[in-house]
VODRENLUM-205638 format. One record per residue (C-alpha): x, y, z; residue in three letters. Coordinates in nm, 3 decimals. Example, Ala and Ser with C-alpha at 12.3 -4.5 7.8 and 13.67 -1.06 7.14 Angstrom:
! VODRENLUM-205638
{node {1.230 -0.450 0.780} 'ALA'}
{node {1.367 -0.106 0.714} 'SER'}
//
This chain:
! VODRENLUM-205638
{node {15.821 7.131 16.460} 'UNK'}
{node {15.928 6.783 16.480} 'UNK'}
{node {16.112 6.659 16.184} 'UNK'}
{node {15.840 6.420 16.094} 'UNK'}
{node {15.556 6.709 16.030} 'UNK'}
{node {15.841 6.894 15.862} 'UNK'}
{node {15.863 6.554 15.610} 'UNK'}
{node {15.480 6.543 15.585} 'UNK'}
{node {15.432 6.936 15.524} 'UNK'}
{node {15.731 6.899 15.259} 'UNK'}
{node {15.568 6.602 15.086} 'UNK'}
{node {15.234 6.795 15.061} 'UNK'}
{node {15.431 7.112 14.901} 'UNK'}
{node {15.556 6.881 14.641} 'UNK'}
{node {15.254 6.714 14.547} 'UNK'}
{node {15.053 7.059 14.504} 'UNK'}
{node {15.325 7.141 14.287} 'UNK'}
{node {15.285 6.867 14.104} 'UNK'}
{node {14.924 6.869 14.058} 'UNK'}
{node {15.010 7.265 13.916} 'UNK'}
{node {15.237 7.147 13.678} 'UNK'}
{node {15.018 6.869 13.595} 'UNK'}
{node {14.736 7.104 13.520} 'UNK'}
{node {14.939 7.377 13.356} 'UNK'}
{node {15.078 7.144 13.136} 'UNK'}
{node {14.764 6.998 13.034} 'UNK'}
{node {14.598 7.331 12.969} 'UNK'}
{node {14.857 7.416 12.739} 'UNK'}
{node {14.839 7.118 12.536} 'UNK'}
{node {14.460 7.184 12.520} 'UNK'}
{node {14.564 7.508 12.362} 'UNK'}
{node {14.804 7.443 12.160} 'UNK'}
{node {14.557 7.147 12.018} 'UNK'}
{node {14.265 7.395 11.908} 'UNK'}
{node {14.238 7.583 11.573} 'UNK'}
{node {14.333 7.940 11.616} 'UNK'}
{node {13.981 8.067 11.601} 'UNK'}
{node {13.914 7.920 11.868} 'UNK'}
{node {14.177 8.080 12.086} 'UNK'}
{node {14.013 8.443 12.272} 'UNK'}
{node {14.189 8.727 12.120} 'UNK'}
{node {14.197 9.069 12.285} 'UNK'}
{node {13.931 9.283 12.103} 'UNK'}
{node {14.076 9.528 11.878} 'UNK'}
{node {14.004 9.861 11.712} 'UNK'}
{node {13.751 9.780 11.479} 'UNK'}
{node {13.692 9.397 11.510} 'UNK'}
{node {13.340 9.258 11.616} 'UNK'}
{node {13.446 9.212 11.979} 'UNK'}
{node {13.109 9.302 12.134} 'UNK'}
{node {13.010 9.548 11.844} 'UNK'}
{node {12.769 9.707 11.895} 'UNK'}
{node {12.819 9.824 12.258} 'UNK'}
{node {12.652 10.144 12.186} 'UNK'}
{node {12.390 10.341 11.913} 'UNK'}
{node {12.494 10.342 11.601} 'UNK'}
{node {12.482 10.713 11.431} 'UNK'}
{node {12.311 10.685 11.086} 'UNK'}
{node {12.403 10.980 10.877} 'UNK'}
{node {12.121 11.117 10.645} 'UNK'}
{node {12.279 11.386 10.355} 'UNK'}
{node {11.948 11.495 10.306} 'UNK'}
{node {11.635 11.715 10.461} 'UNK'}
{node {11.391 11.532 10.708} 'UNK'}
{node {11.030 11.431 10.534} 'UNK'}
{node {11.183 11.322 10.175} 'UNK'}
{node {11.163 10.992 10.010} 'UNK'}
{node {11.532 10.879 10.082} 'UNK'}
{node {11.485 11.047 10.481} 'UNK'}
{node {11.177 10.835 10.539} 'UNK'}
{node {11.334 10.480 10.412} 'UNK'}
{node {11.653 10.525 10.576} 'UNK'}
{node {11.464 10.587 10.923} 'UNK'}
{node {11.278 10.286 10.830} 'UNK'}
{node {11.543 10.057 10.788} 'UNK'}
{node {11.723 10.223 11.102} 'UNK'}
{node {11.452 10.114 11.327} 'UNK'}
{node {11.413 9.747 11.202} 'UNK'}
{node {11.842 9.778 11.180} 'UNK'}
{node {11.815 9.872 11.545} 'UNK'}
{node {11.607 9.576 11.659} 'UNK'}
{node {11.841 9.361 11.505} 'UNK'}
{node {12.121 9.485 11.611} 'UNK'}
{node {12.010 9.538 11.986} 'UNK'}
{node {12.139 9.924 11.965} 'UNK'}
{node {11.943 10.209 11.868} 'UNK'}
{node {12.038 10.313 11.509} 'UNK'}
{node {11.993 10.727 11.526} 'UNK'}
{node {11.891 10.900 11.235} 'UNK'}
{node {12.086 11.256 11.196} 'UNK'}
{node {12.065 11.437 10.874} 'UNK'}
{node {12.281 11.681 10.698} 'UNK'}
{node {12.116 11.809 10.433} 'UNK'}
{node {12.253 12.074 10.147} 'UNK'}
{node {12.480 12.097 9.835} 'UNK'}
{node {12.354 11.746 9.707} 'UNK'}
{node {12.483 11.570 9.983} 'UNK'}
{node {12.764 11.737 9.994} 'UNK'}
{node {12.732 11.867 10.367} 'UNK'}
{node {12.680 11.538 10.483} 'UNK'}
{node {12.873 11.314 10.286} 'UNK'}
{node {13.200 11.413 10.437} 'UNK'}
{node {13.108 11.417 10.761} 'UNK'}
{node {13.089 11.013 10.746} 'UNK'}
{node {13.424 11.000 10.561} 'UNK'}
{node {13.584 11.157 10.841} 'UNK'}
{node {13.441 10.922 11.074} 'UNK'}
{node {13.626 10.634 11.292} 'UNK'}
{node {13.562 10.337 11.080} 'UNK'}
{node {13.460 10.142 11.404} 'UNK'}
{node {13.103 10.072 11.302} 'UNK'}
{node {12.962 10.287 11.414} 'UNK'}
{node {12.862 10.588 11.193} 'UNK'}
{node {12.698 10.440 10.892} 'UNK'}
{node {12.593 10.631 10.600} 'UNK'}
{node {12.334 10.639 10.341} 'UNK'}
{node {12.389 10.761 9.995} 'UNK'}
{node {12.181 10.770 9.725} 'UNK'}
{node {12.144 10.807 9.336} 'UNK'}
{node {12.239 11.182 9.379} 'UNK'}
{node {12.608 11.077 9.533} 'UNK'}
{node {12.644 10.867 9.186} 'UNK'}
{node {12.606 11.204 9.008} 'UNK'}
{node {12.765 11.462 9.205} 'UNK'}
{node {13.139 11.351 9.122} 'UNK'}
{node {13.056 11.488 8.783} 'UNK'}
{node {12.924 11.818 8.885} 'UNK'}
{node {13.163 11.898 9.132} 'UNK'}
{node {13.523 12.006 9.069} 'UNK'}
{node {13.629 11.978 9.423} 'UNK'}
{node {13.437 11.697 9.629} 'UNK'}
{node {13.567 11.673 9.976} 'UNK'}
{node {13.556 11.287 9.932} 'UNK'}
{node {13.599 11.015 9.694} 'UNK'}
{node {13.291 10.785 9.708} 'UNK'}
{node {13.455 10.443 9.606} 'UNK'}
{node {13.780 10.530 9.802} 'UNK'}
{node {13.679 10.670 10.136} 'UNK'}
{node {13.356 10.405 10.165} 'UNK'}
{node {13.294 10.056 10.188} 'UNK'}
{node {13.021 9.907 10.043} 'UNK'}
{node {12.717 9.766 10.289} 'UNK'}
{node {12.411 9.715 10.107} 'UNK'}
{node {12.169 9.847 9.847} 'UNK'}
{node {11.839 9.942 10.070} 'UNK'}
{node {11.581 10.042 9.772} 'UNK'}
{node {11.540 10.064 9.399} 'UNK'}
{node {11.323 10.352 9.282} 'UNK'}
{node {11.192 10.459 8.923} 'UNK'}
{node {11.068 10.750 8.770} 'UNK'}
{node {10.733 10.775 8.544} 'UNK'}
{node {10.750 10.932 8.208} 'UNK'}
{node {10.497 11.140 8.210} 'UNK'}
{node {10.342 11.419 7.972} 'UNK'}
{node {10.030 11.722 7.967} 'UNK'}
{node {9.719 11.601 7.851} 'UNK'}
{node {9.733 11.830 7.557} 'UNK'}
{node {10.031 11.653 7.434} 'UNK'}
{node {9.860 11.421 7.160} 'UNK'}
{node {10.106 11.099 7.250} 'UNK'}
{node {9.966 10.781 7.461} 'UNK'}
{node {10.317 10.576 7.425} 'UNK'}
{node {10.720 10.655 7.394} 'UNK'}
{node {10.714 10.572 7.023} 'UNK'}
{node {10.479 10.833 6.970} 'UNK'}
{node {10.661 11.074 7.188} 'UNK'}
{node {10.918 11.017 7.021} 'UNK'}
{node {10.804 11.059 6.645} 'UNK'}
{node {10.616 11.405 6.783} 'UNK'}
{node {10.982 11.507 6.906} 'UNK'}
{node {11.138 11.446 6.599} 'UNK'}
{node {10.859 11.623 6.392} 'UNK'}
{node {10.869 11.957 6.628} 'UNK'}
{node {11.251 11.948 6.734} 'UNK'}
{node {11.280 12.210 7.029} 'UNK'}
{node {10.919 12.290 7.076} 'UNK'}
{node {10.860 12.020 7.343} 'UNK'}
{node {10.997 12.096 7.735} 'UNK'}
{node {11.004 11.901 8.013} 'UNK'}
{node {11.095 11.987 8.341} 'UNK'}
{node {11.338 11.915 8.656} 'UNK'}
{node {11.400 11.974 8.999} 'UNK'}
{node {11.664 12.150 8.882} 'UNK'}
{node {12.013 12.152 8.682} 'UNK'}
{node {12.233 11.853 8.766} 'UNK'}
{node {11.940 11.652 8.974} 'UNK'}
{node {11.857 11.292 8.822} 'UNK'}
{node {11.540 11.407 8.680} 'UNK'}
{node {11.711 11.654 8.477} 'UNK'}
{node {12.038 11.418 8.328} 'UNK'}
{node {11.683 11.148 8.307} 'UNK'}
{node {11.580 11.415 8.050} 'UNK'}
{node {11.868 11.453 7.863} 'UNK'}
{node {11.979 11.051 7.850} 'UNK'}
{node {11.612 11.038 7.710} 'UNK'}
{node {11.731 11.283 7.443} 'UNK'}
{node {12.045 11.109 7.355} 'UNK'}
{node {11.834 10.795 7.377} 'UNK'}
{node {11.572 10.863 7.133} 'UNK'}
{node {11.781 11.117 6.936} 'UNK'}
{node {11.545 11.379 6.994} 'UNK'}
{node {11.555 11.756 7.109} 'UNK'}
{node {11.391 11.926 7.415} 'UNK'}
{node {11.386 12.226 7.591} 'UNK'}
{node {11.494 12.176 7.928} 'UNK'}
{node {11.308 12.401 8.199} 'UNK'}
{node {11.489 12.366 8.570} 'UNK'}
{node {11.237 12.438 8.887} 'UNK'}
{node {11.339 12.459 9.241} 'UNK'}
{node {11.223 12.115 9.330} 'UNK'}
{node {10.976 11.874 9.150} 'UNK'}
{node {10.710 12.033 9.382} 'UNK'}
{node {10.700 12.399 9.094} 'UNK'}
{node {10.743 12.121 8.804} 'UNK'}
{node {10.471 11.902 8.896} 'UNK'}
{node {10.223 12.206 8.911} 'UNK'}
{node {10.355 12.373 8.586} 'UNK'}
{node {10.304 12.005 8.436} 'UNK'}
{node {9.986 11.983 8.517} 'UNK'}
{node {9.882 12.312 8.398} 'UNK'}
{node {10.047 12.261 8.056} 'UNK'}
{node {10.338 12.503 8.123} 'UNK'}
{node {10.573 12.228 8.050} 'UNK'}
{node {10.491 11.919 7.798} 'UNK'}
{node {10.646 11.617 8.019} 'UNK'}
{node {10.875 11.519 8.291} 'UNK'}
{node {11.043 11.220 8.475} 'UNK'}
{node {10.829 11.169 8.771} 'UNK'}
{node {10.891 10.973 9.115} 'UNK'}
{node {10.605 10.724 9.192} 'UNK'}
{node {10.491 10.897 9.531} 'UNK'}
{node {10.428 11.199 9.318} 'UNK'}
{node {10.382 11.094 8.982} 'UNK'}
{node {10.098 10.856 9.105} 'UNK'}
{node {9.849 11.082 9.260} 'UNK'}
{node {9.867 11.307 8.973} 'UNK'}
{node {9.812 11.052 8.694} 'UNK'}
{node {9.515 10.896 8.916} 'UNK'}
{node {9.392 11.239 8.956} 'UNK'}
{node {9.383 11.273 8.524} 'UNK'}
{node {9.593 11.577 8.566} 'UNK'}
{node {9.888 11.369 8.374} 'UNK'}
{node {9.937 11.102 8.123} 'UNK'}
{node {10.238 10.809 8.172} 'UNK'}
{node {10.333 10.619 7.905} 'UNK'}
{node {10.601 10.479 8.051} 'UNK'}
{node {10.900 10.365 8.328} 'UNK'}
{node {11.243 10.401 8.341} 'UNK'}
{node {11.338 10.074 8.546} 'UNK'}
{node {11.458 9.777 8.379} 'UNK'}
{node {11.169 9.610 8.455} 'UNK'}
{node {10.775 9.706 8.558} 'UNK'}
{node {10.693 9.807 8.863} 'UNK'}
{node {10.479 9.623 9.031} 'UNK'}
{node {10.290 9.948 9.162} 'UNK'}
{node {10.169 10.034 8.770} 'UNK'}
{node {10.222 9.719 8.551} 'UNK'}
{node {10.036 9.815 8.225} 'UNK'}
{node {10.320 10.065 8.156} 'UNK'}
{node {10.614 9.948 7.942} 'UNK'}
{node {10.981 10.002 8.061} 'UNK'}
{node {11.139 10.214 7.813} 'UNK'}
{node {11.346 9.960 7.713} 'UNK'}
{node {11.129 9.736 7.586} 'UNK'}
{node {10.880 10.048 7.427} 'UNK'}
{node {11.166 10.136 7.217} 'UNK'}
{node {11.465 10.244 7.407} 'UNK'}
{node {11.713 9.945 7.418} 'UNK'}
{node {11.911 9.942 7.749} 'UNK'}
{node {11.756 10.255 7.890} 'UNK'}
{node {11.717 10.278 8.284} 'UNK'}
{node {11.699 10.521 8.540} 'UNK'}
{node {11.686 10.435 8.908} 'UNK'}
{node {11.657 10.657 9.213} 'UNK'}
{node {11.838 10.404 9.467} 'UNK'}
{node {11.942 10.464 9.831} 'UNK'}
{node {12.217 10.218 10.023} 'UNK'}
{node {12.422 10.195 10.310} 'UNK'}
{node {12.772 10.274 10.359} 'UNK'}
{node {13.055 10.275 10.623} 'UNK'}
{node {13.410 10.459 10.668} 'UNK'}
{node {13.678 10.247 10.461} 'UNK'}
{node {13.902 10.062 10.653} 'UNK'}
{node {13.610 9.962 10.906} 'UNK'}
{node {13.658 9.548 10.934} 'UNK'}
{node {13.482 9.269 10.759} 'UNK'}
{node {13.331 9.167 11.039} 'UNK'}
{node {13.108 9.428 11.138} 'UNK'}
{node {13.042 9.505 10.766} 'UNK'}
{node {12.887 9.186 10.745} 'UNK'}
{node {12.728 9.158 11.038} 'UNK'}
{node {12.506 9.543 10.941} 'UNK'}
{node {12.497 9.380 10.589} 'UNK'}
{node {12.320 9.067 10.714} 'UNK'}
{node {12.125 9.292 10.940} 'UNK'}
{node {12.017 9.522 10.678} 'UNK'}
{node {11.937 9.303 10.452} 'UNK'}
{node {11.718 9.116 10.707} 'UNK'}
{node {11.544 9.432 10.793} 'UNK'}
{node {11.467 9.597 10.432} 'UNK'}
{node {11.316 9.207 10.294} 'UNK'}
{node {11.113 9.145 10.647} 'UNK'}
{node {10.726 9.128 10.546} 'UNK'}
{node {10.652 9.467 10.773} 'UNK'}
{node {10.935 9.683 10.564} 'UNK'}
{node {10.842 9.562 10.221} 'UNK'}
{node {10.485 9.649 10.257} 'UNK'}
{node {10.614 9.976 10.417} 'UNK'}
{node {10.826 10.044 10.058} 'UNK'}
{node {10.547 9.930 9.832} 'UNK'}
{node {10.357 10.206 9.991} 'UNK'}
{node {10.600 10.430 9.832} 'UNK'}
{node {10.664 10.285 9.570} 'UNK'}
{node {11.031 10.125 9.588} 'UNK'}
{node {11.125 9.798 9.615} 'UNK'}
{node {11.362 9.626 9.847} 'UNK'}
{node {11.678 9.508 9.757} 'UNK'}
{node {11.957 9.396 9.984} 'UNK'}
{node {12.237 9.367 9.804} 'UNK'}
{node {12.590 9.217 9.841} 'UNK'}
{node {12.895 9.474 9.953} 'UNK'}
{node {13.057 9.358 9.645} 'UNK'}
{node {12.724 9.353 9.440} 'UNK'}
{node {12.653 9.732 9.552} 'UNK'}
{node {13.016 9.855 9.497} 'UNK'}
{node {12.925 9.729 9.129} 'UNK'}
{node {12.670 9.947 9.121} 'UNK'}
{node {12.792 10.249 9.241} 'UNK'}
{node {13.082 10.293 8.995} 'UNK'}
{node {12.874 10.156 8.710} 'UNK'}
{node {12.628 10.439 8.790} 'UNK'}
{node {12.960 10.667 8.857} 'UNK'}
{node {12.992 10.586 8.478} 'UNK'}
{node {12.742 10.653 8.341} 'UNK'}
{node {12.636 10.981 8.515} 'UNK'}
{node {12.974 11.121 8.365} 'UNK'}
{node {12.895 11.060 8.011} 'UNK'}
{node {12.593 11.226 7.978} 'UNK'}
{node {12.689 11.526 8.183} 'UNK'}
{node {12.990 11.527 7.955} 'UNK'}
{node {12.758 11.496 7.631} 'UNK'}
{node {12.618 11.824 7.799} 'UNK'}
{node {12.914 11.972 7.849} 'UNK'}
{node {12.757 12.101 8.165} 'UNK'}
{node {13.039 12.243 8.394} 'UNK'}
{node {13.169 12.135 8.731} 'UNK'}
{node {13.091 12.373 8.982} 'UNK'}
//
């Protein structure tokens, strides 16, 4: 090599090197000149990253075919759409929730086991001396899905066509009037006896095996009234096997508007909600809470879902995290006194 392509190859080295430097130190200051969310993290346990980058498991605490079952799979499928991930239904039914429930606490709070609770969950740290879960501590918060309400309804033979009545007839034959439940500890039941400490009245409490027994010993005058869902109170009060003189929402439902709340028919502040929600393993992140809560939410007030809900007779919420964790220890609340007035035992 001759010592003037030795000069030329050495003068090329230096100005690739330069050009390197050049770059390098311009890509830097690019860096260092951009806000910090705009600089690419490596994805971490738990943060959005490409969430979701498989199904999400959807956790169901109760049997397939009920009321709660059928809106959660509901909401899954729209969720799913949204999401761009299959949302997959699998329920654990038994104890109240109570073979499910924990099954989600346990869970990697990664996004991507949700859970749905419901009005029961609100009750059962009352009943239950040993939950194995806390439900504000080991959950955060997604959304309120649906807002339910029960009918008060009564036997035909009962000669009462409004609460006031009912109420003055209670008062007149203390003990002589019963009303059903699914059974002791179940929100028809502790609807029953915040009626009672309500109105100041006494009744006989008579717990079935489900509202299925209750509904049939109701119509056949067995029983004088009872708190009944609108998907089953409905057909029977159509039918003229029942009378409602009432709901115990704090407003009227759009599905039977001629009946008072019982608030407003005498009852100051009374309500009574069977509610489902979603929500997630604590410690899961912000981020992909908010992203199923604006999902969710999407889903349960789309035109196709709220039809879908008015068919059995709920209405769609879609609540805040914060707005819903509200709820749920209001309802905590509230549930305790009046199994406390009871003095019903924990199991």
């Amino acid at each position: 090599m001759t010592g003037v392509e030795a000069s030329g190859r050495l003068r090329g080295t230096q100005g690739t090197v330069q050009a390197s430097v050049v770059c390098l130190t311009l890509l830097a200051a690019s860096v260092l000149s951009s806000p910090p969310e705009a600089i690419a993290q490596p994805s971490s346990p738990g943060s959005i990253g490409g969430y979701p980058a498989k199904p999400v498991r959807l956790i169901l605490p109760v049997a397939a075919g009920s009321t709660s079952d059928t809106l959660a799979r509901m909401v899954a499928r729209a969720l799913g759409e949204r999401l761009g991930q299959q949302v997959v239904a699998d329920n654990h039914p038994g104890a109240g929730g109570n073979v499910g429930v924990p099954i989600a606490a346990r869970a990697a709070p990664d996004g991507y086991t949700l859970l749905m609770i419901s009005s029961a969950q609100a009750i059962s740290p009352s009943l239950y001396a040993k939950l194995a879960y806390d439900l504000e501590r080991d959950f955060a918060p997604v959304t309120q899905i649906a807002d339910g309400l029960y009918m008060l309804t009564v036997h035909l033979s009962v000669p009462v066509k409004t609460v006031k009545e009912l109420v003055g007839l209670a008062r007149a034959r203390p003990g002589q009037l019963s009303f059903g439940s699914a059974g002791v500890g179940t929100g028809t039941h502790l609807t029953g006896e915040l009626l009672k400490a309500a109105a100041q009245i006494d009744l006989l409490h008579v717990p079935y095996r489900g509202m299925g027994p209750a509904i049939g010993e109701l119509a056949g005058g067995q029983i004088s009234l009872a708190f009944l869902g609108l998907p089953s109170g409905l057909p029977q009060m159509r039918a003229g096997k029942v009378r409602a003189i009432g709901v115990t929402s704090a407003r009227r439902s759009a599905a039977v508007p001629d009946l008072p709340t019982l608030a407003e028919a005498g009852l100051p502040g009374f309500e009574s909600t069977t509610w489902q929600g979603f929500v997630l393993p604590a410690g899961t992140s912000r981020e992909i809470i908010a992203r199923l809560h604006a999902d969710s939410v999407r889903a349960v007030q789309s035109a196709d879902l709220r039809e879908r809900f008015a068919a059995l007779g709920v209405e769609p919420v879609g609540s805040t995290p914060d707005q819903f964790a509200s709820q749920i220890r209001a309802e905590i609340t509230k549930w305790a006194k009046v199994v406390r007035g009871i003095g019903l035992a924990k199991q």
